[in-house]
N, CA, C and O atoms as a Maestro MAE file, in Angstrom:
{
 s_m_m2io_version
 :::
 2.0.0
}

f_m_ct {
 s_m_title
 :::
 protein
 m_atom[208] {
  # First column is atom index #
  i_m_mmod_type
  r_m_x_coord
  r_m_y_coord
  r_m_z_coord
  i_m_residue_number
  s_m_chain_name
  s_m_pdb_residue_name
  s_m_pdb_atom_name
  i_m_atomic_number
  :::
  1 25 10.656 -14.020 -2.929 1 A "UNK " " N  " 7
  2 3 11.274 -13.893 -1.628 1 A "UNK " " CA " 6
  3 2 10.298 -13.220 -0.674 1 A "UNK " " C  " 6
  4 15 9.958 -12.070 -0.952 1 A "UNK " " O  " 8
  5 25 9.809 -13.796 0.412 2 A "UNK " " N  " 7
  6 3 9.220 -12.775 1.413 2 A "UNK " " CA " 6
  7 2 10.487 -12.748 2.849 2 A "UNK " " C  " 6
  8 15 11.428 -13.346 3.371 2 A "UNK " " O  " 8
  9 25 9.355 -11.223 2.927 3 A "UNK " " N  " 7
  10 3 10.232 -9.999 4.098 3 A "UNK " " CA " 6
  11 2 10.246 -10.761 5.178 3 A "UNK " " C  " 6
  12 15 9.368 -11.588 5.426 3 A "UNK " " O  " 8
  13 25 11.489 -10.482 6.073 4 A "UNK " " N  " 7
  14 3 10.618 -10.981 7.392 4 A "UNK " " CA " 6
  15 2 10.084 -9.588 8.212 4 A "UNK " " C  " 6
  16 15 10.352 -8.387 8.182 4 A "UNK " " O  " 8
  17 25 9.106 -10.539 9.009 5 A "UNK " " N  " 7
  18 3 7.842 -9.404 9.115 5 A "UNK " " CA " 6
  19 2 8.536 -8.255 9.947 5 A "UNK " " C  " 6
  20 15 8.058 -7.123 9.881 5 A "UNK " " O  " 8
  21 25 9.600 -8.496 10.695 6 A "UNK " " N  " 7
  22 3 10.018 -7.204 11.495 6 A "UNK " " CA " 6
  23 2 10.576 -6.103 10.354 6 A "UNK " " C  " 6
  24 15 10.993 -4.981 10.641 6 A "UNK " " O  " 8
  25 25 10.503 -6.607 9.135 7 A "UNK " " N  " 7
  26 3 11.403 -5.332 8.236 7 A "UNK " " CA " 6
  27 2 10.073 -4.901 7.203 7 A "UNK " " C  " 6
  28 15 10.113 -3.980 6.387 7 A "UNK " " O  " 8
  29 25 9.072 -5.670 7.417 8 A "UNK " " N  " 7
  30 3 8.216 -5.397 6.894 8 A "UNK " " CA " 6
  31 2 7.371 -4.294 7.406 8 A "UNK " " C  " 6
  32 15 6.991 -3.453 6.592 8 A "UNK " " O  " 8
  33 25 6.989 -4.178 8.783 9 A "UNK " " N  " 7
  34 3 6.302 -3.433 10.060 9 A "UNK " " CA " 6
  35 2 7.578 -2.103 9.525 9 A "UNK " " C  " 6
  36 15 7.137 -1.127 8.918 9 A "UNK " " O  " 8
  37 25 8.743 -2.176 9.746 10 A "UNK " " N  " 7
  38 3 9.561 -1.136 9.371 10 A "UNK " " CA " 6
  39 2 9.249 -0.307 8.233 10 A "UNK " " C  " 6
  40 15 9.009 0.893 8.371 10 A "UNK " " O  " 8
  41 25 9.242 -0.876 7.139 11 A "UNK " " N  " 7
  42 3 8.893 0.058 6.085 11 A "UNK " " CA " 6
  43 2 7.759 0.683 6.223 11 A "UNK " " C  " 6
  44 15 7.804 1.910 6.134 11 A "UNK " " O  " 8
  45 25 6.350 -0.017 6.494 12 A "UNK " " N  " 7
  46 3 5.237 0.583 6.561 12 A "UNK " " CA " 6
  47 2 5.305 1.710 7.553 12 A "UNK " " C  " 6
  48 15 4.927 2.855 7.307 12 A "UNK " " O  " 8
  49 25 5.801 1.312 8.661 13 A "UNK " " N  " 7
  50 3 6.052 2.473 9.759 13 A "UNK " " CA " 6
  51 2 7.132 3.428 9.240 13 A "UNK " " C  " 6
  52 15 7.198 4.534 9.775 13 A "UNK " " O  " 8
  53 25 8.007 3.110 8.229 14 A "UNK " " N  " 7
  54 3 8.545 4.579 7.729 14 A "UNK " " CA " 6
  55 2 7.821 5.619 7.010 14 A "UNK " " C  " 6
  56 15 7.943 6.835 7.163 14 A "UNK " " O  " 8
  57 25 6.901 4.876 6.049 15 A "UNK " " N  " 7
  58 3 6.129 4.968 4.681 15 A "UNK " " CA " 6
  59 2 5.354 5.954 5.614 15 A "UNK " " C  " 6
  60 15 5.635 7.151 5.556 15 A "UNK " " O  " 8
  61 25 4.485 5.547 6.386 16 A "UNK " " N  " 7
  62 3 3.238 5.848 7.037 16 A "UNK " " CA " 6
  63 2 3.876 7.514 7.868 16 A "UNK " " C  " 6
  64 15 3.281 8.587 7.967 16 A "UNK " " O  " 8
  65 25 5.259 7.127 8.341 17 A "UNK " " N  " 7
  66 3 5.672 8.529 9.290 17 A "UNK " " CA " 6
  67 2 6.142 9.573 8.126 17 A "UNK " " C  " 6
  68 15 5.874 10.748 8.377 17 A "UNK " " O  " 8
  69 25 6.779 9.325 6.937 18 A "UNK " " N  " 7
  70 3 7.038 9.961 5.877 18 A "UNK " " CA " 6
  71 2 5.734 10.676 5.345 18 A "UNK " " C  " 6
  72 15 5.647 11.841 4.957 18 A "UNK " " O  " 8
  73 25 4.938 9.909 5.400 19 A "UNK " " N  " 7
  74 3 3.624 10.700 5.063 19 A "UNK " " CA " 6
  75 2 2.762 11.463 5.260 19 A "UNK " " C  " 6
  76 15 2.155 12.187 4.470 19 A "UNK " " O  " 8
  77 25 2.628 11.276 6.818 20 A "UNK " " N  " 7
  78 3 2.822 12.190 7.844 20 A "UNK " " CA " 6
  79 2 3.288 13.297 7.961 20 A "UNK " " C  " 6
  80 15 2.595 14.229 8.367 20 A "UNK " " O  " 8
  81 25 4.701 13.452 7.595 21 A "UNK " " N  " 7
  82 3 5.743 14.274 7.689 21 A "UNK " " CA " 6
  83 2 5.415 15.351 6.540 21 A "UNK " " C  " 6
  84 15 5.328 16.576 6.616 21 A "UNK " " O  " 8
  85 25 5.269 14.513 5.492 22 A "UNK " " N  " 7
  86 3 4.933 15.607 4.153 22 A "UNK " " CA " 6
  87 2 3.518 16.065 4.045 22 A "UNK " " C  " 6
  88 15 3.147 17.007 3.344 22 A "UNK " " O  " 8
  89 25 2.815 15.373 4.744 23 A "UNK " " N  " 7
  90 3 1.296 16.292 4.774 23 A "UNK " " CA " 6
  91 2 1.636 17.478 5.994 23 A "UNK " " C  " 6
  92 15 1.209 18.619 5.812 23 A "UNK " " O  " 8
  93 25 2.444 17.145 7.273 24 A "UNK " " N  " 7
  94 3 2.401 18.835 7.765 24 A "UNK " " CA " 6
  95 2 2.889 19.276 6.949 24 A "UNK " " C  " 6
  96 15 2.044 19.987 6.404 24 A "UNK " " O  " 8
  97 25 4.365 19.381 6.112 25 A "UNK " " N  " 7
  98 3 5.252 20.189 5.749 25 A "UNK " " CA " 6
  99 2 4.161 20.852 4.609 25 A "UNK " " C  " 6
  100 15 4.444 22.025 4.369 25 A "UNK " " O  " 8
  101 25 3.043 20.374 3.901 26 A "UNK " " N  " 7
  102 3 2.254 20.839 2.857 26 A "UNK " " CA " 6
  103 2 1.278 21.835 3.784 26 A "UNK " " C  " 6
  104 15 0.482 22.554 3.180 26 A "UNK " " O  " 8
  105 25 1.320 21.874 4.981 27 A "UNK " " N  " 7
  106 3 0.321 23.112 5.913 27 A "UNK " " CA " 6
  107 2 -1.311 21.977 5.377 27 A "UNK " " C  " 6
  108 15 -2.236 22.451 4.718 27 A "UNK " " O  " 8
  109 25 -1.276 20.838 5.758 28 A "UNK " " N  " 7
  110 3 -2.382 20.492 6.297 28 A "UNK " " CA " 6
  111 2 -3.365 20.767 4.459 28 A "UNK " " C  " 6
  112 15 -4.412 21.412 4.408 28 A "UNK " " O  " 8
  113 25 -2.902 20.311 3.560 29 A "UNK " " N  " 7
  114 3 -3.680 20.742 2.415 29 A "UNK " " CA " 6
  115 2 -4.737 20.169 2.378 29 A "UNK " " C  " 6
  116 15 -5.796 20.796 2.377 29 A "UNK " " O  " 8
  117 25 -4.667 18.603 2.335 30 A "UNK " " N  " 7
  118 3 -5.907 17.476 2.183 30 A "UNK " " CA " 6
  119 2 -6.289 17.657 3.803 30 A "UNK " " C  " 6
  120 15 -5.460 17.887 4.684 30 A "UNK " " O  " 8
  121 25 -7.793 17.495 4.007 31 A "UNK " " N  " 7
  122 3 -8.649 17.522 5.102 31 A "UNK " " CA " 6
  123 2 -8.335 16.374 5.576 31 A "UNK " " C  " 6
  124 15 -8.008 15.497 4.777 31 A "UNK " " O  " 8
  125 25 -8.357 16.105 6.941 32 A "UNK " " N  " 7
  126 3 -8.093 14.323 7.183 32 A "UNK " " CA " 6
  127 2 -8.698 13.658 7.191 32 A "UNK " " C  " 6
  128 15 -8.533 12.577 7.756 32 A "UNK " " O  " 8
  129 25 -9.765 14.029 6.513 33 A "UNK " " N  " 7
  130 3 -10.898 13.046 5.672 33 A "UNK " " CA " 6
  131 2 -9.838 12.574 4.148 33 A "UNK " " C  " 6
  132 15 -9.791 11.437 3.677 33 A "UNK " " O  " 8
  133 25 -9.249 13.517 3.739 34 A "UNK " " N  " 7
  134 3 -8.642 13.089 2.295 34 A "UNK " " CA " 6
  135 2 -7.138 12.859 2.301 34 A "UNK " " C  " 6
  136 15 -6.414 12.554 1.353 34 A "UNK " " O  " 8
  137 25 -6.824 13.070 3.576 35 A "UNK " " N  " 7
  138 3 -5.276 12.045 4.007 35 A "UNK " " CA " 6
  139 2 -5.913 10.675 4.283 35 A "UNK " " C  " 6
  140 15 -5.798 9.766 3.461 35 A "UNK " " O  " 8
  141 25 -6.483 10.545 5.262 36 A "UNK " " N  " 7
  142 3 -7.190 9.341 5.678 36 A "UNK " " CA " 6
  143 2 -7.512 8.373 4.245 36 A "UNK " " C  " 6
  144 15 -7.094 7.231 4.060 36 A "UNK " " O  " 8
  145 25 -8.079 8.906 3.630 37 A "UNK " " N  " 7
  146 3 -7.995 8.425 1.973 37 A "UNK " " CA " 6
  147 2 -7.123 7.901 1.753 37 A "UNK " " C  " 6
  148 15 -6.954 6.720 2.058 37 A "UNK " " O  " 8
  149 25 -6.202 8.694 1.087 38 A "UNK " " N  " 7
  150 3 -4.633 8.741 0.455 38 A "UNK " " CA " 6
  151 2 -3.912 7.374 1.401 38 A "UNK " " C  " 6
  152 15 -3.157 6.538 0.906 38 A "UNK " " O  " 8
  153 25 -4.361 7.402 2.865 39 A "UNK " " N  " 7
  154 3 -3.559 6.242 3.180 39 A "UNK " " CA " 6
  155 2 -4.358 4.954 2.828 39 A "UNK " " C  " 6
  156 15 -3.872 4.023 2.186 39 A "UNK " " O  " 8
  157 25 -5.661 4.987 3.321 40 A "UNK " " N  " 7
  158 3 -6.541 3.367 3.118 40 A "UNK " " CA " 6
  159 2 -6.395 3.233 1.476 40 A "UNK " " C  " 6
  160 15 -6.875 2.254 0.903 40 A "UNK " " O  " 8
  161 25 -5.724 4.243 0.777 41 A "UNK " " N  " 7
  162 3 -6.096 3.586 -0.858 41 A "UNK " " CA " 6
  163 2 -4.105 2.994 -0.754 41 A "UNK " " C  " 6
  164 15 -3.799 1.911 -1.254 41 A "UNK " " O  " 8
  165 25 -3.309 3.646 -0.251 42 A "UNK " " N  " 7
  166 3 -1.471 2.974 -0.071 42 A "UNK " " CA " 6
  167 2 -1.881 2.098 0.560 42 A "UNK " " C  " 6
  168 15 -2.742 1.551 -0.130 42 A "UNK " " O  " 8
  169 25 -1.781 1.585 1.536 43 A "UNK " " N  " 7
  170 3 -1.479 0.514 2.582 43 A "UNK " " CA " 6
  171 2 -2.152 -1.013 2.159 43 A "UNK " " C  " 6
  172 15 -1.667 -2.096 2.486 43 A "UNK " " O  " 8
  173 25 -3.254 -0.831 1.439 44 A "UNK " " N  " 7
  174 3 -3.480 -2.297 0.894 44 A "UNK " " CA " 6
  175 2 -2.069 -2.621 -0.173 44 A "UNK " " C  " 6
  176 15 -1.236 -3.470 0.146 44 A "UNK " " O  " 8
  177 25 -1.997 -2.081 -1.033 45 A "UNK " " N  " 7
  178 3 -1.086 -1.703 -2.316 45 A "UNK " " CA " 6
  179 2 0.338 -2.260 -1.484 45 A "UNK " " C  " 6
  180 15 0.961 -3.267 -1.819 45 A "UNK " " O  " 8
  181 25 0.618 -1.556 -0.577 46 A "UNK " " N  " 7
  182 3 2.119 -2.034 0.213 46 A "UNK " " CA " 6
  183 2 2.017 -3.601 0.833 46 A "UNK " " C  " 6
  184 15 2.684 -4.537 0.394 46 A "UNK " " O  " 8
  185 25 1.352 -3.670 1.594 47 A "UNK " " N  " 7
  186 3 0.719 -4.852 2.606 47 A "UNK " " CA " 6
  187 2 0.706 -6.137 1.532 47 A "UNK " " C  " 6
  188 15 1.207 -7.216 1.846 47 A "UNK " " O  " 8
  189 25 -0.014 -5.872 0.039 48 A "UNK " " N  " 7
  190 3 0.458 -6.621 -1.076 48 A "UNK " " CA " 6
  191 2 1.839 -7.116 -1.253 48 A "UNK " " C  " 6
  192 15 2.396 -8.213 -1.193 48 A "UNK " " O  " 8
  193 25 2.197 -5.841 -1.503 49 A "UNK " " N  " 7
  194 3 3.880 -6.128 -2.214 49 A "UNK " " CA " 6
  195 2 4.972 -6.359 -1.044 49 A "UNK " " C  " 6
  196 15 6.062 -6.775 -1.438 49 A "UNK " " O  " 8
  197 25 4.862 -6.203 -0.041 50 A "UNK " " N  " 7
  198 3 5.693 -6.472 1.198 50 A "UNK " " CA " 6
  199 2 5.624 -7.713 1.628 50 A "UNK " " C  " 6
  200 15 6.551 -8.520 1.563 50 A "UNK " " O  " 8
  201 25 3.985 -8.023 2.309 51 A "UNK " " N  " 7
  202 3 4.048 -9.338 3.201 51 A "UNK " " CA " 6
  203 2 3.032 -10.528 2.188 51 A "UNK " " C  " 6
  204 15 1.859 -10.334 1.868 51 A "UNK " " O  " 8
  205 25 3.808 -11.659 1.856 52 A "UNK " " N  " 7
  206 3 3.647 -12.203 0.987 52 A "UNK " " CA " 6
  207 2 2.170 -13.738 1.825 52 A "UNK " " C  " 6
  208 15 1.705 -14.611 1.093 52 A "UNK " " O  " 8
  :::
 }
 m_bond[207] {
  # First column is bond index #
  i_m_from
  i_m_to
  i_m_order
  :::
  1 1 2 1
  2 2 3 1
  3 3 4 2
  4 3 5 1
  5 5 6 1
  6 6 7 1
  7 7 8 2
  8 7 9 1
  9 9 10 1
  10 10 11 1
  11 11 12 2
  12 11 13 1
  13 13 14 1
  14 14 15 1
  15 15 16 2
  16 15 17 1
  17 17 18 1
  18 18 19 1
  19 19 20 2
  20 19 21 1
  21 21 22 1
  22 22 23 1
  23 23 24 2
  24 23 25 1
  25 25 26 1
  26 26 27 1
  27 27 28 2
  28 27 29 1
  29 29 30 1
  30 30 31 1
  31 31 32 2
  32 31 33 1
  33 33 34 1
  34 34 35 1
  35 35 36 2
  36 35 37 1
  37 37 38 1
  38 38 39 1
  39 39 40 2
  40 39 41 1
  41 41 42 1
  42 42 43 1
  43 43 44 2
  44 43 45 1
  45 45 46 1
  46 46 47 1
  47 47 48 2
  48 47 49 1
  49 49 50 1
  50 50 51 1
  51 51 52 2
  52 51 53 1
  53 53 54 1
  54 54 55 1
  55 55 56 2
  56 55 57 1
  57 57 58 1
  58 58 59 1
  59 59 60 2
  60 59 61 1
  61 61 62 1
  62 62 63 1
  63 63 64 2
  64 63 65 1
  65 65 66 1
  66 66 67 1
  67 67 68 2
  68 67 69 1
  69 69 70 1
  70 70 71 1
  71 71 72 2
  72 71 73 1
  73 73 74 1
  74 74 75 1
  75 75 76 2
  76 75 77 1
  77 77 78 1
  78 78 79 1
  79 79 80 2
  80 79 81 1
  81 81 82 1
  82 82 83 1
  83 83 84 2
  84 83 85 1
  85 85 86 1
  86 86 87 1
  87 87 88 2
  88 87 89 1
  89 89 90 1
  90 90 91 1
  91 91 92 2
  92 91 93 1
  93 93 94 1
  94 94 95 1
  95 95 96 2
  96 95 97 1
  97 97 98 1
  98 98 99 1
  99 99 100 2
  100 99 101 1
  101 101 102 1
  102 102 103 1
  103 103 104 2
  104 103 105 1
  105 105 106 1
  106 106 107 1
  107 107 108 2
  108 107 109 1
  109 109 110 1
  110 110 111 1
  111 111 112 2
  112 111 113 1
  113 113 114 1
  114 114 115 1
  115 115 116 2
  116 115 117 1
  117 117 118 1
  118 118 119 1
  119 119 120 2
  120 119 121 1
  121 121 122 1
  122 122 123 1
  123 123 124 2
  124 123 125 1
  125 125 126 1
  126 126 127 1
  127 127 128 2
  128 127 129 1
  129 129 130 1
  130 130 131 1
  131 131 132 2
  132 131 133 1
  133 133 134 1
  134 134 135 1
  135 135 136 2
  136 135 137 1
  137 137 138 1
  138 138 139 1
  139 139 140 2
  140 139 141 1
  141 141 142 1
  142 142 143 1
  143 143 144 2
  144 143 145 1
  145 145 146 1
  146 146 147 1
  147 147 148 2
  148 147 149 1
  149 149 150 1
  150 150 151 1
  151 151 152 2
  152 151 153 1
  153 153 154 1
  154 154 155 1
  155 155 156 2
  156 155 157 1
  157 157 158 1
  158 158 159 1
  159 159 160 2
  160 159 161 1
  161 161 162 1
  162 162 163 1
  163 163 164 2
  164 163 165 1
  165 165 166 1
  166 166 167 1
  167 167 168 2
  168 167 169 1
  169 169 170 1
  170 170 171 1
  171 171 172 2
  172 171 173 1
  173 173 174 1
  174 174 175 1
  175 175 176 2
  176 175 177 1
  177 177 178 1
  178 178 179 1
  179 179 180 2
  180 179 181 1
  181 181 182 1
  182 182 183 1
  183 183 184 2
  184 183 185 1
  185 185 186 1
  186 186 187 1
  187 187 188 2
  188 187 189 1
  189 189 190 1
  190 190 191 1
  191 191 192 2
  192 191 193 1
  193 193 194 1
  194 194 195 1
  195 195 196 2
  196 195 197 1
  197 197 198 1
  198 198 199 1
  199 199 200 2
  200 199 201 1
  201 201 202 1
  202 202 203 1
  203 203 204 2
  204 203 205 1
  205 205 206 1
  206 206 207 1
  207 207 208 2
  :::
 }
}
């Protein structure tokens, strides 16, 4: 089954603000050199399994 793309853009834009959210709430632990990471190594991985 593929997403349609408006619910697809949704999740990633939750995923992405959730992540966000929990790197302030952690006081900034990973440098945003190593958030910046953490996301380019998720977002292929999602972009996979979401939009077909």
């Amino acid at each position: 089954m593929t997403v349609p793309e408006v619910y697809s853009f949704a999740v990633i834009d939750g995923v992405m603000v959730n992540l966000i959210q929990n790197w302030i709430k952690r006081d900034f632990v990973e440098t945003p050199e190593e958030f910046s990471g953490i996301v380019s190594h998720i977002l292929p991985i999602m972009f996979k399994g979401i939009i077909a």
